[in-house]
VEXDREN-2710 file (C-alpha; in Angstrom, 1 decimal):
% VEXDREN-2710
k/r/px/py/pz
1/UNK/-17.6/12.2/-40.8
2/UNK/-18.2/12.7/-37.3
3/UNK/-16.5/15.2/-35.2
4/UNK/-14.1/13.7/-32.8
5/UNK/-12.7/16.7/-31.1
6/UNK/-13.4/20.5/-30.6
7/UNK/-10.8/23.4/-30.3
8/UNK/-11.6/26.1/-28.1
9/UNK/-9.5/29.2/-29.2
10/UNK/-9.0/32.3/-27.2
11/UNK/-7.8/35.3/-28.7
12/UNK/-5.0/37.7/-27.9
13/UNK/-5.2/41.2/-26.3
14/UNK/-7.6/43.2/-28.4
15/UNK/-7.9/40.1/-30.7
16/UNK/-11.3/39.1/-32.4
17/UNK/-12.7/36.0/-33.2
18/UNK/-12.1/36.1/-36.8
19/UNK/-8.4/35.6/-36.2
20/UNK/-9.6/31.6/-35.9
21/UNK/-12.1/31.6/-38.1
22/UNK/-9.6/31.9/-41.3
23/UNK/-8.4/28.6/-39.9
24/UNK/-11.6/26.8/-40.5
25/UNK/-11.2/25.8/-43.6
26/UNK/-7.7/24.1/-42.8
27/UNK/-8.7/22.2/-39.8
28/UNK/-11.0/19.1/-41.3
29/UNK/-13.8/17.1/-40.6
30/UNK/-12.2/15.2/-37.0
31/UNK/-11.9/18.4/-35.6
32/UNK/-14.6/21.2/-35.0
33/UNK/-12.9/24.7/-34.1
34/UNK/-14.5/27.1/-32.1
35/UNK/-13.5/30.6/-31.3
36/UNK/-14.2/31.7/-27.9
37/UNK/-15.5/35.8/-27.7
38/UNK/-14.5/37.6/-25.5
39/UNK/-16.1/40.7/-23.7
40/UNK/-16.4/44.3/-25.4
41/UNK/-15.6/42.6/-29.0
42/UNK/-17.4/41.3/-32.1
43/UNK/-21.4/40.2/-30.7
44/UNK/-20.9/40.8/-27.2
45/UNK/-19.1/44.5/-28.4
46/UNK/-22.0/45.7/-25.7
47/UNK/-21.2/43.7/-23.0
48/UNK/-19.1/45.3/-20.0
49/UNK/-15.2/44.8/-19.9
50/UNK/-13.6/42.8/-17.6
51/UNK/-12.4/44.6/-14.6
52/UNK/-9.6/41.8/-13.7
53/UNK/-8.3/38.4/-15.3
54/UNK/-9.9/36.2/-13.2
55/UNK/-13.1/37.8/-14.5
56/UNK/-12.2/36.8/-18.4
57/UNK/-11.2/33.4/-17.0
58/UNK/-14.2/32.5/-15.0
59/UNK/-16.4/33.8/-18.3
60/UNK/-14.1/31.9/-20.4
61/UNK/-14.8/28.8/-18.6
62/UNK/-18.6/29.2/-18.6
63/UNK/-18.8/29.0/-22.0
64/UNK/-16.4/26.4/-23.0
65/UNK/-19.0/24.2/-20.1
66/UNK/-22.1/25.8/-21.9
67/UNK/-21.0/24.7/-25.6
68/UNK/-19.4/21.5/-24.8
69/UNK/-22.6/19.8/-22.6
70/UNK/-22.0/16.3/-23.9
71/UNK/-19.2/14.1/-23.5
72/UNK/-16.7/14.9/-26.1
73/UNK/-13.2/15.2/-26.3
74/UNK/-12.2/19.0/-26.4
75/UNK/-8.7/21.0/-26.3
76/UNK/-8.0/24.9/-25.7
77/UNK/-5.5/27.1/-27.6
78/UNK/-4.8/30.4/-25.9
79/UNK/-2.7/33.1/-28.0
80/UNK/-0.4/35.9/-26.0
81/UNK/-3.2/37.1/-23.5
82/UNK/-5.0/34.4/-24.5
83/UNK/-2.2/31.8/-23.5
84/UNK/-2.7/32.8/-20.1
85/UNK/-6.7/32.6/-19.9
86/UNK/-6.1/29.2/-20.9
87/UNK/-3.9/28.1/-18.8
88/UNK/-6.0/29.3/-15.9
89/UNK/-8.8/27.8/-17.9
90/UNK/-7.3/24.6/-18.1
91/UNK/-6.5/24.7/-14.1
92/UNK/-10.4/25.5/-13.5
93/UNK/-11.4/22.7/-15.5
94/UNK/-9.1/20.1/-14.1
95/UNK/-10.5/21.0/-10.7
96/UNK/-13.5/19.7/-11.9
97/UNK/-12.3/16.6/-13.2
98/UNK/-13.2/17.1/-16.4
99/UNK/-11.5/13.9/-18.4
100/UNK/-12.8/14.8/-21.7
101/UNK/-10.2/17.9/-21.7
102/UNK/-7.2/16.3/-23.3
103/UNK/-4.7/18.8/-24.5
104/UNK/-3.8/22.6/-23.6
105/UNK/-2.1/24.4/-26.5
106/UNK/-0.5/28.1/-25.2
107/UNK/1.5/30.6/-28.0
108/UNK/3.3/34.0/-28.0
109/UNK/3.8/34.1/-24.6
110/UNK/6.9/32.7/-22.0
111/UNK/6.0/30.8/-19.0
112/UNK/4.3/33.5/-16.6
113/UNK/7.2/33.0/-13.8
114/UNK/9.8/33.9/-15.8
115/UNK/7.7/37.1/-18.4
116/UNK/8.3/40.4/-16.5
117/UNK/4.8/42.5/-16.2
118/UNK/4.1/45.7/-18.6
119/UNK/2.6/48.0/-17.5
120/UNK/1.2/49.6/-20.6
121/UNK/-2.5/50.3/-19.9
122/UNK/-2.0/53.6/-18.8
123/UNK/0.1/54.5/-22.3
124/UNK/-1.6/57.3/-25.3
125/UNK/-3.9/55.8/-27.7
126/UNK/-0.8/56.5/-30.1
127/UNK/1.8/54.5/-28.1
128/UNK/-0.6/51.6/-27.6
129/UNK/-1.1/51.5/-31.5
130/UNK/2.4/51.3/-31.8
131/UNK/2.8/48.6/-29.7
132/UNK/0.5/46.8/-31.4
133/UNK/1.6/47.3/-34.9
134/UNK/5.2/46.3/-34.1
135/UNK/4.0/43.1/-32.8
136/UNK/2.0/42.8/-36.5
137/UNK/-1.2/42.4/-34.8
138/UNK/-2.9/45.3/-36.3
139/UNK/-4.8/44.4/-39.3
140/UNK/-4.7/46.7/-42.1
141/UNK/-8.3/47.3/-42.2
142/UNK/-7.6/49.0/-39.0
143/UNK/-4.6/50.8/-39.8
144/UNK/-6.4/52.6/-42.5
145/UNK/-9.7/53.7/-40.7
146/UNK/-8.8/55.5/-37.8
147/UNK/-12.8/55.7/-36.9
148/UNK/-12.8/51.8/-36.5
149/UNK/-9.4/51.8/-34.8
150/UNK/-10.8/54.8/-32.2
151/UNK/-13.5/51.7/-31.3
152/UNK/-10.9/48.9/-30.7
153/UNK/-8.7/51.2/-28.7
154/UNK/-10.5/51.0/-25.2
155/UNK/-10.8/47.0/-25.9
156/UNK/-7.1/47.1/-26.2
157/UNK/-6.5/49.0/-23.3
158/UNK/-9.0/46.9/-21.0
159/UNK/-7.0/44.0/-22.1
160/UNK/-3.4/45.0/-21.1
161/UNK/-4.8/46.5/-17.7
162/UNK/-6.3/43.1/-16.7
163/UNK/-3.3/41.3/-17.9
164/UNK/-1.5/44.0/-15.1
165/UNK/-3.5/42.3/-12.3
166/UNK/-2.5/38.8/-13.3
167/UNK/-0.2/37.1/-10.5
168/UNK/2.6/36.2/-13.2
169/UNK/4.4/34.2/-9.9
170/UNK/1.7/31.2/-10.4
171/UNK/3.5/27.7/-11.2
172/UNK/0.8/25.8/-10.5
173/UNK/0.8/22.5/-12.8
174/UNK/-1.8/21.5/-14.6
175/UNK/-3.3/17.8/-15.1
176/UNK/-3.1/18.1/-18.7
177/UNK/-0.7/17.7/-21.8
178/UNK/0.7/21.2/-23.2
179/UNK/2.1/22.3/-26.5
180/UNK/4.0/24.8/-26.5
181/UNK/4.1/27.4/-29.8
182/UNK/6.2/30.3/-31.2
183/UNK/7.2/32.1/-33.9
184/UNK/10.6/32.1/-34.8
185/UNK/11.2/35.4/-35.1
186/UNK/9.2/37.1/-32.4
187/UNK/11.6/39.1/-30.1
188/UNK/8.7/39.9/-27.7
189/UNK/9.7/36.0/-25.9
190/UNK/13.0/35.0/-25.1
191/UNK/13.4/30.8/-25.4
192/UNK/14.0/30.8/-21.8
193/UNK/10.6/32.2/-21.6
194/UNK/9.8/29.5/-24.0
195/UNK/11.3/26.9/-22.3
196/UNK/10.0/27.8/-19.0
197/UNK/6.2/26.2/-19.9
198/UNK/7.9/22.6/-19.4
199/UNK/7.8/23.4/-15.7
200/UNK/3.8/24.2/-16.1
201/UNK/2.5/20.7/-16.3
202/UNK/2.9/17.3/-14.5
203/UNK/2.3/15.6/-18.0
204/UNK/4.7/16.0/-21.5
205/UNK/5.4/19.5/-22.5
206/UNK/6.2/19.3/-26.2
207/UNK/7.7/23.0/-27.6
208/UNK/7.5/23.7/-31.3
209/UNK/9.1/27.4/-32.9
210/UNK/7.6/27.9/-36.7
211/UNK/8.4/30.4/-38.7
212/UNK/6.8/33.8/-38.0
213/UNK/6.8/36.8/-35.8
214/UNK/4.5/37.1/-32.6
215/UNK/1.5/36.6/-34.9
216/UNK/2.4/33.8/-36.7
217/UNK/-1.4/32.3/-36.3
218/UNK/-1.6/34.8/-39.2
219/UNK/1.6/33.9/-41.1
220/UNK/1.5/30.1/-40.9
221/UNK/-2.1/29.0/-39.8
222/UNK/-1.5/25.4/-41.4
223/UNK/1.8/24.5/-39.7
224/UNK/0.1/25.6/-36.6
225/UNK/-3.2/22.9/-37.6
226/UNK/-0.5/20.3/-38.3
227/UNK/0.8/20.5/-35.4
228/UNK/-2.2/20.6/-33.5
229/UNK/-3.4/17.4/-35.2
230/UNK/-0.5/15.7/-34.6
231/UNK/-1.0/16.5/-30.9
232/UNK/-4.8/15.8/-31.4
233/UNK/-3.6/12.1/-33.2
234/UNK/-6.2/13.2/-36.0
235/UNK/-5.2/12.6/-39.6
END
């Protein structure tokens, strides 16, 4: 069966690629799902860290235009950090009047108007882990090797200190239909946070909680692909 659709994914703060790739499997033949890596992780674990957000964004961009060259139908999923990148992403792209961009799906984080700032960045190596591992966002592969947890560390950091210089007063609305996704149980957003996205685009806003914490793309990957496809219209 041909591929109808793709589904750029951008990770969280700190997050790798592989996050998406369990979904694979899950998502079916209509729909090709591509994780989007970001800077200082994974193949580009070389390549220099961002020094702001507009930085990721503008990469981000450049490589959803490089993969997608011919004229098919794509969406973007963003998670936490990632839900921010995409938004911007989506903003860039609409600019450009890119019609083949069709949906804008954004998890584990409030509208950005109504999320107060952290600043985090500057925290010990041991607080940030904490952080991190109350949210359930560090794997147990890394909780048990401290060497490989010692590498990821300055990633994480880089990623909370360009999320510091992100203008969180933006409400610009986008050209482009949003699905908004959390987990039930995260305290980390409030449903006023949650609710806030319906302000954030001039088409339907449709908001969705699932069972889960803040990484419930871990927990629940399929109701998140249902939900998705239902967005998508694919079967």
């Amino acid at each position: 069966m041909t591929t109808l659709i793709k589904l750029f994914c951008i990770p969280h703060a700190g997050g790798m690629t592989s996050i998406y790739n369990e979904w694979k499997p899950i998502v079916g033949l209509n729909m090709e799902l591509i994780p989007i890596e970001l800077a200082g992780r994974g193949t580009r674990f070389l390549d220099e860290h961002y020094k702001t957000f507009d930085q990721a964004v503008d990469d981000v961009v450049a490589k959803i235009l490089n993969h997608n060259k011919i004229e098919q139908k794509f969406a973007i999923y963003g998670h936490s950090m990632g839900a921010y990148i995409a938004y911007e992403a989506v903003q860039i792209l609409n600019k450009l009047n890119d019609n083949r961009l069709v949906h804008l799906f954004v998890s584990g984080k409030g509208a950005p108007n109504l999320t107060k700032k952290e600043f985090i960045s500057d925290w010990s190596d041991e607080e940030l882990i904490k952080k991190i591992d109350e949210l359930g966002g560090l794997h147990n592969r890394l909780k048990n090797n401290r060497e490989l947890l010692n590498m990821f560390i300055p990633v994480i950091r880089n990623d909370y200190r360009i999320i510091e210089t992100y203008n969180h007063n933006i409400k610009n609305k986008v050209e482009t239909k949003m699905t908004v996704i959390s987990g039930k149980y995260d305290e980390s957003i409030s449903m006023q946070e949650i609710l806030g996205w319906k302000e954030y685009s001039h088409k339907e806003v449709d908001i969705f909680q699932i069972n889960g914490g803040h990484f419930f793309i871990n927990e629940n990957a399929k109701e998140v692909i249902k939900i998705i496809k239902e967005k998508l219209l694919l079967k």
